[in-house]
C-alpha positions in Angstrom: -73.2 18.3 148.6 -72.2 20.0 145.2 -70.8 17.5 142.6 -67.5 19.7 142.6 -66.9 18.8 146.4 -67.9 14.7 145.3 -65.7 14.3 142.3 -62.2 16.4 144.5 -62.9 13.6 147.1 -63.1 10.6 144.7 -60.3 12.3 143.0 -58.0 12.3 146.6 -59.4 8.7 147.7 -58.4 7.4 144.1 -54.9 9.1 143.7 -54.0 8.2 147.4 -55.2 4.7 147.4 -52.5 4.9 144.2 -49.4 6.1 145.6 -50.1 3.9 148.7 -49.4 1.2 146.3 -47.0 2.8 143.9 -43.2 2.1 144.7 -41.7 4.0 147.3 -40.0 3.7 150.7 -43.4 3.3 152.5 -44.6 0.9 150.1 -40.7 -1.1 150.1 -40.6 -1.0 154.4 -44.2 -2.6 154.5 -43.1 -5.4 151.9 -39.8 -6.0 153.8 -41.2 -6.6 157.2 -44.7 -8.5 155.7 -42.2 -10.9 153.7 -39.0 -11.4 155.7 -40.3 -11.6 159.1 -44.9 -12.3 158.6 -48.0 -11.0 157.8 -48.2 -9.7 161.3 -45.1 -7.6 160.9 -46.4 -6.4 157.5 -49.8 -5.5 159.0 -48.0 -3.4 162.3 -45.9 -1.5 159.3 -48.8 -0.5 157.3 -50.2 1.1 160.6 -47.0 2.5 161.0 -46.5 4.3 157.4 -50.4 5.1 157.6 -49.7 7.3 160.9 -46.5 8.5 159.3 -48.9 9.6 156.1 -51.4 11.2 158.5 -49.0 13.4 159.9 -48.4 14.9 156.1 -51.6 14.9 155.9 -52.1 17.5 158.7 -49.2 19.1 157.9 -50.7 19.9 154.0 -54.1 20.7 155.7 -52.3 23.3 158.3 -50.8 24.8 155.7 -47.3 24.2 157.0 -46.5 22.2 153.8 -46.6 25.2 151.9 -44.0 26.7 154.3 -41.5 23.8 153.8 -42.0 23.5 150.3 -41.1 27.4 149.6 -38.1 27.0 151.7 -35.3 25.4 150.1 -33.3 25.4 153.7 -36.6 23.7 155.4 -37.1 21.0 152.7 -33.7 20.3 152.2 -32.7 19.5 155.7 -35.8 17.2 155.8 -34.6 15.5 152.7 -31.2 14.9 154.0 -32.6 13.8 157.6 -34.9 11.5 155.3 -32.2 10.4 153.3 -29.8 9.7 156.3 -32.3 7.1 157.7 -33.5 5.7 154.6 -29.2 4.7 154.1 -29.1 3.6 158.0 -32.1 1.8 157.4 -30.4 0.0 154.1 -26.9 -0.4 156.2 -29.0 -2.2 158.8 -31.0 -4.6 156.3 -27.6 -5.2 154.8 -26.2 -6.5 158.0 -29.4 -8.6 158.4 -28.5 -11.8 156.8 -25.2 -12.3 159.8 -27.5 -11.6 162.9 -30.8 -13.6 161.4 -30.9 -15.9 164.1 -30.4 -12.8 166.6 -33.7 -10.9 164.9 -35.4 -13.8 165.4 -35.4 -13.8 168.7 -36.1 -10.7 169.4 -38.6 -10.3 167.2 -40.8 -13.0 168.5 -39.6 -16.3 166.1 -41.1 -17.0 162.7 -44.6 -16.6 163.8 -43.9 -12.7 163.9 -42.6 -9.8 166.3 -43.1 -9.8 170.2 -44.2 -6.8 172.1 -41.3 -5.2 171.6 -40.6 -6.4 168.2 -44.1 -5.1 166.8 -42.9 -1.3 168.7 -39.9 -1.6 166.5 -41.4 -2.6 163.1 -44.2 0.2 164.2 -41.8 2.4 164.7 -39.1 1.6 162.3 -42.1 2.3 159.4 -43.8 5.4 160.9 -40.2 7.4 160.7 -39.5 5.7 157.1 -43.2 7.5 155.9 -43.1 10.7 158.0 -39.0 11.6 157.0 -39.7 11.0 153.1 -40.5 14.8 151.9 -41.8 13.8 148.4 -45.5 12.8 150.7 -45.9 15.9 152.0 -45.5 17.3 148.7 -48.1 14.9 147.2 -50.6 15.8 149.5 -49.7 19.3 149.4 -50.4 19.1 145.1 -53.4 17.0 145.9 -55.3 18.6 148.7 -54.8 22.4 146.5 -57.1 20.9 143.9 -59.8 19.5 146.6 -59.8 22.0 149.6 -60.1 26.1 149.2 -59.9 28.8 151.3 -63.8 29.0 152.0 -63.6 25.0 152.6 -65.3 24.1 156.0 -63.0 22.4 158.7 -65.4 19.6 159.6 -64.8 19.0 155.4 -61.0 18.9 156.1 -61.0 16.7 158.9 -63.0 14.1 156.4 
Protein backbone atom coordinates (compact mmCIF):
# COMPACT_ATOMS: atom_id res chain seq x y z
CA UNK A 1 0.00 0.00 0.00
CA UNK A 2 1.46 3.44 -1.13
CA UNK A 3 1.40 6.22 1.53
CA UNK A 4 -0.82 8.24 -0.94
CA UNK A 5 -3.73 5.49 -0.69
CA UNK A 6 -2.99 5.53 3.57
CA UNK A 7 -3.10 9.13 4.26
CA UNK A 8 -6.75 9.56 1.45
CA UNK A 9 -8.22 6.88 3.85
CA UNK A 10 -7.21 8.44 7.22
CA UNK A 11 -8.13 11.60 5.51
CA UNK A 12 -12.07 10.10 4.76
CA UNK A 13 -12.17 8.10 8.27
CA UNK A 14 -11.24 11.51 10.01
CA UNK A 15 -13.47 13.97 8.02
CA UNK A 16 -16.44 11.49 8.22
CA UNK A 17 -16.08 10.54 11.79
CA UNK A 18 -16.38 14.70 11.84
CA UNK A 19 -19.49 15.54 10.14
CA UNK A 20 -21.11 12.45 11.87
CA UNK A 21 -20.78 14.62 14.84
CA UNK A 22 -21.02 18.02 13.41
CA UNK A 23 -24.67 19.59 13.62
CA UNK A 24 -27.00 18.49 11.17
CA UNK A 25 -30.37 16.80 10.68
CA UNK A 26 -28.72 13.28 11.14
CA UNK A 27 -26.84 14.38 13.98
CA UNK A 28 -30.36 16.49 15.52
CA UNK A 29 -32.78 13.09 14.72
CA UNK A 30 -30.32 10.76 16.65
CA UNK A 31 -30.22 13.25 19.76
CA UNK A 32 -34.01 13.71 19.64
CA UNK A 33 -34.90 10.05 19.89
CA UNK A 34 -31.64 9.11 22.30
CA UNK A 35 -32.96 11.93 24.73
CA UNK A 36 -36.72 12.24 24.55
CA UNK A 37 -37.66 8.67 24.37
CA UNK A 38 -33.79 6.35 25.58
CA UNK A 39 -30.63 5.24 24.69
CA UNK A 40 -32.19 2.38 22.91
CA UNK A 41 -34.11 4.69 20.55
CA UNK A 42 -30.98 6.75 20.12
CA UNK A 43 -28.90 3.62 19.36
CA UNK A 44 -31.85 2.18 16.49
CA UNK A 45 -31.51 5.97 14.99
CA UNK A 46 -27.80 5.95 14.64
CA UNK A 47 -28.36 2.60 12.64
CA UNK A 48 -30.86 4.26 10.82
CA UNK A 49 -28.86 7.58 9.63
CA UNK A 50 -25.70 5.19 9.19
CA UNK A 51 -27.76 3.08 6.43
CA UNK A 52 -29.15 6.39 5.22
CA UNK A 53 -25.25 7.59 4.88
CA UNK A 54 -24.32 4.29 3.21
CA UNK A 55 -26.71 4.79 0.55
CA UNK A 56 -24.68 8.32 -0.33
CA UNK A 57 -22.09 6.55 0.03
CA UNK A 58 -22.77 4.22 -2.99
CA UNK A 59 -24.40 6.72 -4.68
CA UNK A 60 -20.83 8.99 -4.65
CA UNK A 61 -18.84 5.73 -5.40
CA UNK A 62 -21.34 4.85 -8.58
CA UNK A 63 -20.83 8.03 -9.72
CA UNK A 64 -24.49 8.90 -9.75
CA UNK A 65 -23.57 11.85 -7.34
CA UNK A 66 -21.90 13.51 -9.97
CA UNK A 67 -25.17 13.25 -12.05
CA UNK A 68 -27.37 14.87 -9.44
CA UNK A 69 -24.95 17.40 -8.47
CA UNK A 70 -24.66 18.78 -12.25
CA UNK A 71 -28.32 18.85 -12.51
CA UNK A 72 -29.98 21.64 -11.02
CA UNK A 73 -33.62 19.97 -11.73
CA UNK A 74 -32.22 16.54 -10.01
CA UNK A 75 -30.70 18.18 -6.88
CA UNK A 76 -33.30 20.57 -6.45
CA UNK A 77 -36.26 18.26 -6.38
CA UNK A 78 -34.30 16.15 -3.83
CA UNK A 79 -33.72 19.19 -1.80
CA UNK A 80 -37.31 20.16 -1.68
CA UNK A 81 -38.48 16.30 -1.07
CA UNK A 82 -35.65 16.66 1.72
CA UNK A 83 -36.95 19.77 2.89
CA UNK A 84 -40.66 18.67 2.89
CA UNK A 85 -39.87 15.95 5.41
CA UNK A 86 -37.47 17.66 7.42
CA UNK A 87 -40.79 20.42 8.02
CA UNK A 88 -43.26 17.28 8.52
CA UNK A 89 -40.83 15.86 10.68
CA UNK A 90 -40.63 19.39 12.82
CA UNK A 91 -44.72 19.77 12.52
CA UNK A 92 -44.90 16.31 14.01
CA UNK A 93 -42.19 16.95 17.02
CA UNK A 94 -44.27 20.10 17.53
CA UNK A 95 -47.37 18.24 18.12
CA UNK A 96 -45.50 15.89 20.36
CA UNK A 97 -45.89 17.45 23.72
CA UNK A 98 -50.26 17.01 23.38
CA UNK A 99 -50.05 13.16 22.42
CA UNK A 100 -46.92 12.29 25.00
CA UNK A 101 -48.82 9.89 26.76
CA UNK A 102 -50.07 8.35 23.30
CA UNK A 103 -46.09 7.95 22.02
CA UNK A 104 -45.57 6.33 24.97
CA UNK A 105 -47.39 3.68 24.48
CA UNK A 106 -46.76 2.96 21.31
CA UNK A 107 -43.43 3.25 21.53
CA UNK A 108 -42.92 0.71 24.20
CA UNK A 109 -43.01 3.06 27.68
CA UNK A 110 -40.05 4.93 29.13
CA UNK A 111 -37.79 1.93 28.94
CA UNK A 112 -37.68 2.66 24.95
CA UNK A 113 -39.59 1.67 21.59
CA UNK A 114 -41.37 -1.75 21.01
CA UNK A 115 -41.10 -3.70 17.86
CA UNK A 116 -42.85 -1.47 16.07
CA UNK A 117 -41.67 1.56 17.71
CA UNK A 118 -37.83 0.79 17.05
CA UNK A 119 -39.17 0.19 12.94
CA UNK A 120 -40.40 3.66 13.27
CA UNK A 121 -37.39 5.52 14.92
CA UNK A 122 -35.35 3.21 12.34
CA UNK A 123 -37.12 4.29 9.78
CA UNK A 124 -38.03 7.81 10.70
CA UNK A 125 -33.87 8.38 10.78
CA UNK A 126 -32.84 6.46 7.72
CA UNK A 127 -35.31 8.88 5.42
CA UNK A 128 -34.05 12.11 7.62
CA UNK A 129 -30.06 10.98 6.42
CA UNK A 130 -30.83 9.57 2.91
CA UNK A 131 -33.34 12.86 1.75
CA UNK A 132 -30.71 15.53 3.12
CA UNK A 133 -28.70 16.37 -0.34
CA UNK A 134 -25.84 18.28 1.32
CA UNK A 135 -24.33 14.22 2.34
CA UNK A 136 -24.23 13.17 -0.94
CA UNK A 137 -22.41 16.16 -1.81
CA UNK A 138 -19.88 15.64 1.04
CA UNK A 139 -19.02 12.35 0.09
CA UNK A 140 -19.09 13.27 -3.47
CA UNK A 141 -16.15 16.30 -2.43
CA UNK A 142 -14.49 13.73 -0.21
CA UNK A 143 -14.32 10.53 -2.10
CA UNK A 144 -12.83 12.83 -5.51
CA UNK A 145 -9.70 13.42 -3.34
CA UNK A 146 -9.29 9.60 -2.19
CA UNK A 147 -10.59 7.39 -5.14
CA UNK A 148 -9.37 7.81 -9.06
CA UNK A 149 -10.32 6.41 -12.05
CA UNK A 150 -7.56 3.56 -11.97
CA UNK A 151 -8.75 2.89 -8.17
CA UNK A 152 -9.48 -0.92 -7.66
CA UNK A 153 -13.19 -1.84 -6.74
CA UNK A 154 -12.27 -4.19 -3.90
CA UNK A 155 -10.43 -0.45 -2.67
CA UNK A 156 -13.90 1.17 -3.04
CA UNK A 157 -15.92 -1.22 -1.29
CA UNK A 158 -13.30 -0.58 1.87
Amino acid sequence: MTHHFLVGWLTVVLLSGAAIVSPSPNYAVTLKYGLLHSRRAGIWSAVGVAGGNLVHVVLSLLGLAVIVSQSVLLLSMLKWVGAAYLVYLGLKSLKAGKYEADRTEQTGGADGPGEKGAARVLRSSFLVSTFNPKVTLFYLVLFTQVVEPGTPASVRVV
